[in-house]
C-alpha positions as a LaTeX table, in Angstrom:
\begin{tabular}{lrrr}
\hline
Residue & $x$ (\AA) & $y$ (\AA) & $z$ (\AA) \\
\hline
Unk1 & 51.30 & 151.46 & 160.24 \\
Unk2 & 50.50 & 148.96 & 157.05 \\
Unk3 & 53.74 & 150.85 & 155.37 \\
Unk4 & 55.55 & 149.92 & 158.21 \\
Unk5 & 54.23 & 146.15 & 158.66 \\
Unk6 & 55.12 & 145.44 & 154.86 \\
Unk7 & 58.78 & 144.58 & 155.40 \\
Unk8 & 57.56 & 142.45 & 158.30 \\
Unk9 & 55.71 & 140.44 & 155.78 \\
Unk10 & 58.59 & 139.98 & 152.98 \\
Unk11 & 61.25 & 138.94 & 155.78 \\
Unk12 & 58.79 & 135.82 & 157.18 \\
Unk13 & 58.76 & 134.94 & 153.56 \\
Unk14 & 62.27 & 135.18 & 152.94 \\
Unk15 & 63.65 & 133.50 & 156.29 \\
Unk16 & 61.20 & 130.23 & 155.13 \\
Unk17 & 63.14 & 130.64 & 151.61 \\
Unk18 & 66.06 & 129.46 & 153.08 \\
Unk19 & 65.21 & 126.96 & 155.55 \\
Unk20 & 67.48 & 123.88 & 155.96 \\
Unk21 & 67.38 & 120.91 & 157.80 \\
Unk22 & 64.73 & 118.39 & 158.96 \\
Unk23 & 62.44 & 118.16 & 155.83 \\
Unk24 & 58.77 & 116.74 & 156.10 \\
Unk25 & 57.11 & 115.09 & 153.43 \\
Unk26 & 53.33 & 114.66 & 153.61 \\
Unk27 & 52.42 & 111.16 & 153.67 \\
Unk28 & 50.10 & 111.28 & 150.95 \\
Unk29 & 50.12 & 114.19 & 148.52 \\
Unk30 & 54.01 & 114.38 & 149.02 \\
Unk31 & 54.04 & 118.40 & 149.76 \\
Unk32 & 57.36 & 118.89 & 151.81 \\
Unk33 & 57.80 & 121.49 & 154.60 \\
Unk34 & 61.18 & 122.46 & 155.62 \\
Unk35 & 61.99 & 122.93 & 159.74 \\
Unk36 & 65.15 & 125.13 & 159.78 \\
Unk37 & 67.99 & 124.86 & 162.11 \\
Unk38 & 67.33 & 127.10 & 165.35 \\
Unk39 & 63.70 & 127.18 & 165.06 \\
Unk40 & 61.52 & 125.57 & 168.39 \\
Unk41 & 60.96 & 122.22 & 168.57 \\
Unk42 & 58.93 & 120.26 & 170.80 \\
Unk43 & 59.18 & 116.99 & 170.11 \\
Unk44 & 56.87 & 113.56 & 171.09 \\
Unk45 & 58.03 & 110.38 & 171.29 \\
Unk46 & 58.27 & 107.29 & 172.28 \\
Unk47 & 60.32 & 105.98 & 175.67 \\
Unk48 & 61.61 & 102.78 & 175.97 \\
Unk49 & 59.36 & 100.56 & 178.50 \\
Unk50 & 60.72 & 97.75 & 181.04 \\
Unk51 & 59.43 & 94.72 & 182.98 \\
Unk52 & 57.80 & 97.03 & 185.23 \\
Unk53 & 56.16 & 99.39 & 182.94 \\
Unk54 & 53.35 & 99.15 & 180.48 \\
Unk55 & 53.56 & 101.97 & 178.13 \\
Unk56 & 55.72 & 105.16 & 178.76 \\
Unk57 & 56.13 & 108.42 & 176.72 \\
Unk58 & 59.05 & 111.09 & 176.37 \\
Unk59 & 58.69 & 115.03 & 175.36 \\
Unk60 & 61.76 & 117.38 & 174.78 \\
Unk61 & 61.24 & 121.23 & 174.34 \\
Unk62 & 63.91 & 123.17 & 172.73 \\
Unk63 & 65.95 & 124.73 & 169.43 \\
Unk64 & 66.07 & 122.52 & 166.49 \\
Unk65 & 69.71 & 122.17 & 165.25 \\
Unk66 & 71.26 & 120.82 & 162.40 \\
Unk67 & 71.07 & 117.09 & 161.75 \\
Unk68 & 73.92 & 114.51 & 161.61 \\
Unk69 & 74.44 & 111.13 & 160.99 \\
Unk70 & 70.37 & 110.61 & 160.54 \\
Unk71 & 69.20 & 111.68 & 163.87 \\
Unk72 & 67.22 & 114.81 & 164.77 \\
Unk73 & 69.27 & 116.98 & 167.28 \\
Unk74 & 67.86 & 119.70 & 169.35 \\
Unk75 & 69.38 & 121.79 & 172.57 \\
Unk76 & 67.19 & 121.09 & 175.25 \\
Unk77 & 64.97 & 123.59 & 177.44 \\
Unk78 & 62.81 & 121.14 & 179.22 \\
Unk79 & 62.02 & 117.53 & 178.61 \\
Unk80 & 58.91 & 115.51 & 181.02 \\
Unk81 & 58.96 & 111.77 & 181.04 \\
Unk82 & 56.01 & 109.87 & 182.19 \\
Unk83 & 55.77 & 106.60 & 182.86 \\
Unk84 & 52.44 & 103.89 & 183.48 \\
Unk85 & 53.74 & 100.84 & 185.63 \\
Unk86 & 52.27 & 97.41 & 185.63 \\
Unk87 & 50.55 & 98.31 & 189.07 \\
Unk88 & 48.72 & 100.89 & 187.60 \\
Unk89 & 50.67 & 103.60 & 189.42 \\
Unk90 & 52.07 & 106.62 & 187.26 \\
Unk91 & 55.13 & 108.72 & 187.40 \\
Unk92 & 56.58 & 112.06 & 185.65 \\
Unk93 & 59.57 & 113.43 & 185.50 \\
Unk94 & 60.51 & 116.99 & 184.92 \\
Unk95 & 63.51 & 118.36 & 183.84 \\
Unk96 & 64.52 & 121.99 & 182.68 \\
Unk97 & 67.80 & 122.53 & 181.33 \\
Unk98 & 69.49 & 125.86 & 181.10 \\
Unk99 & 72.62 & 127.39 & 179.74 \\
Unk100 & 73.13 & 124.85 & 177.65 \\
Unk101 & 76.22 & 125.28 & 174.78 \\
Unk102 & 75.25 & 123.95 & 170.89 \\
Unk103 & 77.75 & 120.76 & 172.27 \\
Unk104 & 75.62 & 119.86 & 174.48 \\
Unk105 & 72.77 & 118.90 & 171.99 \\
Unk106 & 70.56 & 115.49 & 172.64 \\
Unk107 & 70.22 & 113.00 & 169.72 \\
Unk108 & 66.61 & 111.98 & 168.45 \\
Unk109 & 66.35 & 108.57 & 166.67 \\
Unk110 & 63.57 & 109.39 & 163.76 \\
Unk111 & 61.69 & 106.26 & 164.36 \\
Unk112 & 60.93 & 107.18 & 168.50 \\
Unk113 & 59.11 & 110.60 & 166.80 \\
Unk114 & 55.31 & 110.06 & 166.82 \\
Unk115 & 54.16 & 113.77 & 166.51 \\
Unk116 & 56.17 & 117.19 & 166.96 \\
Unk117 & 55.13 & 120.78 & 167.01 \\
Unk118 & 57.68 & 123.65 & 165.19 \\
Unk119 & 57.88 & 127.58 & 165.07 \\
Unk120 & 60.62 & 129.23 & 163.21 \\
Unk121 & 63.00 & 131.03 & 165.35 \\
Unk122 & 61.83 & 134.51 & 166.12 \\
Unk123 & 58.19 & 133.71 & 165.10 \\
Unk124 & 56.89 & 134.27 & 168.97 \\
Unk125 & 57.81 & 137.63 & 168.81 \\
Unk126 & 56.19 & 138.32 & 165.16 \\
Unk127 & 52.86 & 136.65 & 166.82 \\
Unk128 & 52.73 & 138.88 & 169.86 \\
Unk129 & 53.35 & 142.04 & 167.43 \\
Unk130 & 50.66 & 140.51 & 164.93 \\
Unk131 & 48.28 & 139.74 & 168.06 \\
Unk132 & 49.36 & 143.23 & 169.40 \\
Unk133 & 48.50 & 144.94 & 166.22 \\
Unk134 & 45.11 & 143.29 & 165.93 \\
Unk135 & 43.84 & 143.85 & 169.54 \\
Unk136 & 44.69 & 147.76 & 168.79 \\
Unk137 & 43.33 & 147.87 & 165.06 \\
Unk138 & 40.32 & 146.48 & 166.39 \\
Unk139 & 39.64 & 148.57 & 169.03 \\
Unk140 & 40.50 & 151.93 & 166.67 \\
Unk141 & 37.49 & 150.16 & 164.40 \\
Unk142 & 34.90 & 149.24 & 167.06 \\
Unk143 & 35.75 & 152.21 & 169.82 \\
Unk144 & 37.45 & 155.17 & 168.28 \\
Unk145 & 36.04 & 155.56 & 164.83 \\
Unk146 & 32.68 & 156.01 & 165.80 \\
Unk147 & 34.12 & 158.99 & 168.76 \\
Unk148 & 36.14 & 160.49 & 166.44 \\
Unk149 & 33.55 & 160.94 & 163.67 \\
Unk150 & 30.95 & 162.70 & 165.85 \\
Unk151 & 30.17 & 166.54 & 165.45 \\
Unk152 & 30.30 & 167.41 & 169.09 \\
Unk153 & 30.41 & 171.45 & 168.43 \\
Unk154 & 27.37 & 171.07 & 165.12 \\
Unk155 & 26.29 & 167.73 & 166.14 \\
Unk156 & 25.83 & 165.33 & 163.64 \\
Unk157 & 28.03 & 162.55 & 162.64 \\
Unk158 & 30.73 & 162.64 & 159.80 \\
Unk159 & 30.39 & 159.43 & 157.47 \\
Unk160 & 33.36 & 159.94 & 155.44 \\
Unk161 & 35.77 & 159.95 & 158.65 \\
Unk162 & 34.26 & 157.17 & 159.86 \\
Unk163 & 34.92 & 155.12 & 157.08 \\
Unk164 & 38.36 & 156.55 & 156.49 \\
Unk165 & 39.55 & 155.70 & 160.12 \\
Unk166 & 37.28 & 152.41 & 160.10 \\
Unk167 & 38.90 & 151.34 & 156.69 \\
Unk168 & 42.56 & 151.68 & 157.77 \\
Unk169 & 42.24 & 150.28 & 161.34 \\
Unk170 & 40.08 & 146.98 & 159.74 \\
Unk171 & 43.09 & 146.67 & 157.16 \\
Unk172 & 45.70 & 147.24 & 159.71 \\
Unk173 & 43.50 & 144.30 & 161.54 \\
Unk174 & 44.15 & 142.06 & 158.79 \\
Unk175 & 47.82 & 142.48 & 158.59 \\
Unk176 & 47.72 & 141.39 & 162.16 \\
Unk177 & 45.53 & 138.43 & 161.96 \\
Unk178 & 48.04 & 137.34 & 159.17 \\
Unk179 & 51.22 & 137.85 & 161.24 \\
Unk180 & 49.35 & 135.64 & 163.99 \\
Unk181 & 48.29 & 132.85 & 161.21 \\
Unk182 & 52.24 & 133.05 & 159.65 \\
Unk183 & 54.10 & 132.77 & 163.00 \\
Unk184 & 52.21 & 130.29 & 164.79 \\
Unk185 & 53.45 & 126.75 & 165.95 \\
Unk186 & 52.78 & 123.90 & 163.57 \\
Unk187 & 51.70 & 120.91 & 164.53 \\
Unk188 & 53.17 & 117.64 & 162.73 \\
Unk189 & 51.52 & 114.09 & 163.34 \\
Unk190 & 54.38 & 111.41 & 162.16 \\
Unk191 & 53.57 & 108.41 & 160.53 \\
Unk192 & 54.67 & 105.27 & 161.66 \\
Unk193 & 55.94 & 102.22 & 160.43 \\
Unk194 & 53.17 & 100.19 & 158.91 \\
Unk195 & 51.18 & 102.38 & 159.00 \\
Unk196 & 48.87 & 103.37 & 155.92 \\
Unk197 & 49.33 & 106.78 & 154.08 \\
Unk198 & 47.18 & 109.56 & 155.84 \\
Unk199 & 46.92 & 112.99 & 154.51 \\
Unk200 & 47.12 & 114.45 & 158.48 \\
Unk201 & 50.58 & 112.42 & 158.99 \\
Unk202 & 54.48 & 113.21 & 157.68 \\
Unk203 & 57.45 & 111.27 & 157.07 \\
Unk204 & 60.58 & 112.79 & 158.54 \\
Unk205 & 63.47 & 113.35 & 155.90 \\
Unk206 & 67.15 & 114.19 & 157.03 \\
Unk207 & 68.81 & 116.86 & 154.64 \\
\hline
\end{tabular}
């Protein structure tokens, strides 16, 4: 299994080698973190209010795609608009989209961005093998380790086995747990304008 899960390993690293796209830049120590094109997005922003609203907010689901003319841009799978009126009343709107073609992308103005969460594409099904993996590995160390290391015929129990299979399952455990930790969504606070630097928050960069 571990031979097997090694090339799993190498390929994450290499598909975040040559990520392109929407770059962020950490607002204070300046470490950057590429979001490549046709990775999932979901995105937070800000929704313009009106005479009869007092605050309002936007989120879009969907595949990141390649930037243009300094906006994000990002085929949509579902998008939920919620709005807080004047009266105090509140109202949310829903809206999946399907079978959408790459023309059919929605524009993202940088500045409406307050936070956004990102996966690269594939990376859901790398996190259900890693959680997969784990769940089994740990089972083979807690459960069947122990019953396969008795002496049923002699009686007794056999050490060496026990650490042999308990050894390999743990490590295979480990591979998991880092195949969960590699592939799971990121989440991005955004700084804002006027705001001062914070360590937790990114600036957006256009490639």
């Amino acid at each position: 299994m571990i031979r097997f899960l090694i090339p799993v390993l190498l390929m994450m690293s290499w598909q975040g080698g040559i990520a392109q796209g929407v770059v962020l830049e950490n607002a204070v120590t300046g470490r950057t973190v590429t979001l490549s094109e046709g990775g999932d997005v979901e995105l937070y922003l800000d929704h313009s209010s009106s005479d009869i609203t007092d605050c309002s907010s936007r989120y879009l689901k969907g595949t990141l795609a390649a930037p243009q003319k300094g906006l994000i841009r990002i085929l949509p799978e579902e998008e939920r608009k919620r709005y807080v009126f004047k009266n105090g009343m509140q109202k949310e709107d829903e809206v999946f989209y399907g079978n959408l073609s790459e023309g059919q992308q929605m524009n993202v103005k940088v500045a409406d961005v307050n936070a956004l969460t990102y996966r690269k594409a594939g990376a859901e099904d790398t996190n259900n093998l890693g959680a997969f993996i784990t769940t089994i590995s740990a089972f083979s160390a807690l459960i069947a380790a122990p019953l396969v290391s008795v002496k049923y015929q002699e009686g007794g129990f056999n050490g060496d086995r026990y650490l042999r299979v308990a050894g390999y399952s743990l490590a295979a455990t480990g591979i998991g747990v880092a195949l969960m930790i590699g592939s799971k969504k990121r989440h991005y606070s955004v700084r804002q304008g006027g705001q001062a630097p914070d360590k937790k928050q990114w600036n957006i960069i256009l490639k």
